[in-house]
C-alpha positions as CSV (number, residue, x, y, z in Angstrom):
1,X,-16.2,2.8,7.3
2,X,-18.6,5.7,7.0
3,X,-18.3,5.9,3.1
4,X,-19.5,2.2,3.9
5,X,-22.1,2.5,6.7
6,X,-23.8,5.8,4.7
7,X,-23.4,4.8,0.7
8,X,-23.0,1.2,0.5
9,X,-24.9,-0.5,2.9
10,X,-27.9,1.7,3.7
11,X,-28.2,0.9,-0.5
12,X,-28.1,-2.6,-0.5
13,X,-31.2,-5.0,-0.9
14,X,-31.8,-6.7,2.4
15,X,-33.2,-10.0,1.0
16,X,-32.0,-13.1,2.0
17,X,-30.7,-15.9,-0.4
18,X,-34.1,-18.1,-0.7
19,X,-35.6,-14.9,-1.3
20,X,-33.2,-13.9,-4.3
21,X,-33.8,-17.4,-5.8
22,X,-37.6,-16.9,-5.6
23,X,-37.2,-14.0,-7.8
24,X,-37.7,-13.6,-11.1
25,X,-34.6,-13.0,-13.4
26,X,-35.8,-9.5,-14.0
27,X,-36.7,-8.9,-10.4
28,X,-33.0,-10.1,-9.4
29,X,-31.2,-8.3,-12.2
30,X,-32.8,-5.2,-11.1
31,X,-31.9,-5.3,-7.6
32,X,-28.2,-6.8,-8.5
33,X,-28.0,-3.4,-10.8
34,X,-28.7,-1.1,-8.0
35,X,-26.5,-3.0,-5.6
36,X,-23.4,-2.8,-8.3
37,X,-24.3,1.3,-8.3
38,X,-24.4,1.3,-4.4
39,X,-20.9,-0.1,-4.7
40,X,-19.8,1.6,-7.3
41,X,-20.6,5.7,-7.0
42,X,-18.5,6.0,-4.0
43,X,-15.4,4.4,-5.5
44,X,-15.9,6.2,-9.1
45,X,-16.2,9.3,-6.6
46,X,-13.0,8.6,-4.6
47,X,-11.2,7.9,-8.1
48,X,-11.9,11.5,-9.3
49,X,-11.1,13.2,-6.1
50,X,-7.8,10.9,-5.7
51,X,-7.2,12.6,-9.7
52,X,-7.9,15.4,-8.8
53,X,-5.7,15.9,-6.1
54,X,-3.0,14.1,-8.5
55,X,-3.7,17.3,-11.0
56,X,-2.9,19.7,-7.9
57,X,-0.1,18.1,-7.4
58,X,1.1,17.7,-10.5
59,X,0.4,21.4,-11.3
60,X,2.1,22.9,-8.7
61,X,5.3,24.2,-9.1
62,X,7.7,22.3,-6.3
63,X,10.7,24.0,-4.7
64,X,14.2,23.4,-6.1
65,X,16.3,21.0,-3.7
66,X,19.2,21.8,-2.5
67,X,22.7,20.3,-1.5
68,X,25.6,21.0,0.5
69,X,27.6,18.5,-1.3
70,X,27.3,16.6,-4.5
71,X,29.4,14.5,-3.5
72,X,28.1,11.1,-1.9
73,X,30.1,8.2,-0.7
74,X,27.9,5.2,-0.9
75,X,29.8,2.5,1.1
76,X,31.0,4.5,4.1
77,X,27.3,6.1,4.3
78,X,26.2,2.1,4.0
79,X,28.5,0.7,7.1
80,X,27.3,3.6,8.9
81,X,23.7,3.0,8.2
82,X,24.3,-0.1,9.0
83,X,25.8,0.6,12.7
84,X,22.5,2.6,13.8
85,X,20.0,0.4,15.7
86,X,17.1,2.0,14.6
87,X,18.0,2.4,11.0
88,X,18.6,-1.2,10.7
89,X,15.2,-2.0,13.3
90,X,13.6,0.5,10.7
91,X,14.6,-1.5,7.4
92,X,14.1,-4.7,8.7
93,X,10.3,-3.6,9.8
94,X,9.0,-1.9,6.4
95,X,10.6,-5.2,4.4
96,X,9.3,-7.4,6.9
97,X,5.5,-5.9,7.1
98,X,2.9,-5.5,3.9
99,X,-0.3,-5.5,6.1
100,X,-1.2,-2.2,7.6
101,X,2.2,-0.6,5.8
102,X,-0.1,2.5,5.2
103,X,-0.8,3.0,9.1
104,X,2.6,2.2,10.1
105,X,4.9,3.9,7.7
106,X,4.7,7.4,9.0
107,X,5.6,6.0,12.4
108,X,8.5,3.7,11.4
109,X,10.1,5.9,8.9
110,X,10.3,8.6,11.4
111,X,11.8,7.3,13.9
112,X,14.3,5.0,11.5
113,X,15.2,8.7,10.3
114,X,16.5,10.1,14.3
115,X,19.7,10.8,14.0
116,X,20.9,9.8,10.6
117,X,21.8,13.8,10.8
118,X,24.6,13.8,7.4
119,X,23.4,10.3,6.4
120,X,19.8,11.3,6.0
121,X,19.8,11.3,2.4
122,X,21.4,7.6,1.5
123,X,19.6,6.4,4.7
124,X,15.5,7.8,3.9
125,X,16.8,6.3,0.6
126,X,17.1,2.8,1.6
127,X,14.1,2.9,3.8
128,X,11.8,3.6,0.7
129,X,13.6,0.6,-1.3
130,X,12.7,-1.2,1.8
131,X,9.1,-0.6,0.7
132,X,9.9,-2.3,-2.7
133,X,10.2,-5.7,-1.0
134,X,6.6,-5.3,0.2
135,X,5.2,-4.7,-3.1
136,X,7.3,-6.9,-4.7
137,X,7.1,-10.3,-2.6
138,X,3.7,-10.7,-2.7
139,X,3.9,-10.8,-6.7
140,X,7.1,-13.7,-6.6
141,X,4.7,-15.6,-4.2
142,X,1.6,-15.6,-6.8
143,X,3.7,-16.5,-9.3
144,X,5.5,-19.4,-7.3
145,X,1.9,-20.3,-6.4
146,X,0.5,-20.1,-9.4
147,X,3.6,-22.1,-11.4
148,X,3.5,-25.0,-8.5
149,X,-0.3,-25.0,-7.7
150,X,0.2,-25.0,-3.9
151,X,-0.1,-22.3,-1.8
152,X,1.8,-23.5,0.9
153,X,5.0,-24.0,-1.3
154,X,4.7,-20.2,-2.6
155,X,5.8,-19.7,1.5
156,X,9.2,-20.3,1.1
157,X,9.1,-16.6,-0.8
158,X,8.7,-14.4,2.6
159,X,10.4,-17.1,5.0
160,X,13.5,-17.8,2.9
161,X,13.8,-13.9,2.0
């Protein structure tokens, strides 16, 4: 909002539409120019500061992690996942929300994640393959849209999954 407020809008050309089409072509393509820079310095910005914080991260030297056991029994750790309400409250909310995952996330993971205690590596593991269904969904539904030409078919994606 204040990248918006500051560098986008305070930029842009306050003319209305019957005053944009009283223009001339160059008058127009001028003012279209420095309203596509106005838009687009802040974002070319937040790319190289979003790579460079990939380079940090990608540079730094992460510690080793360690085990107590090698050793993981999928199914039992499963059915026990599957007896604890929140784990199961906290699956079925990151598949069932894509809007505002990036708010939420931090808040439902952690408290999907109380008291998984020896189960907290299978179980923070199947929350973050919950987050596949989010990116995933929205993809099937274009694709159902696109292949059937009616949005309101492509819902049977996120209602019958």
């Amino acid at each position: 909002m204040v990248i918006s407020k500051f560098y986008i809008l305070s930029q842009l050309d306050g003319s209305s539409a019957q005053e944009r089409v009283a223009m001339s072509a160059e008058q127009l393509q001028n003012i279209q120019q420095a309203e596509l820079s106005a838009v687009m310095g802040p974002y070319v910005t937040l790319g190289f500061v979003l790579l460079g914080i990939w380079l940090l991260i990608t540079s730094t030297q992460m510690p080793k992690a360690s085990t107590e056991s090698n050793n993981i029994n999928l199914w039992p750790t499963i059915k026990r996942l599957g007896g604890k309400k929140n784990y199961v409250q906290g699956v079925v909310a990151l598949v069932a929300i894509s809007a505002f995952m990036s708010l939420m996330f931090p808040t439902i993971f952690g408290l999907a994640s109380q008291g998984l205690r020896e189960d907290t590596k299978i179980g923070n593991s199947g929350l973050i393959m919950a987050i596949g269904g989010g990116a995933a969904l929205p993809a099937v539904q274009g694709m159902i849209s696109d292949a059937t030409g009616s949005i309101h078919f492509s819902y049977i994606v996120p209602i019958g999954v």
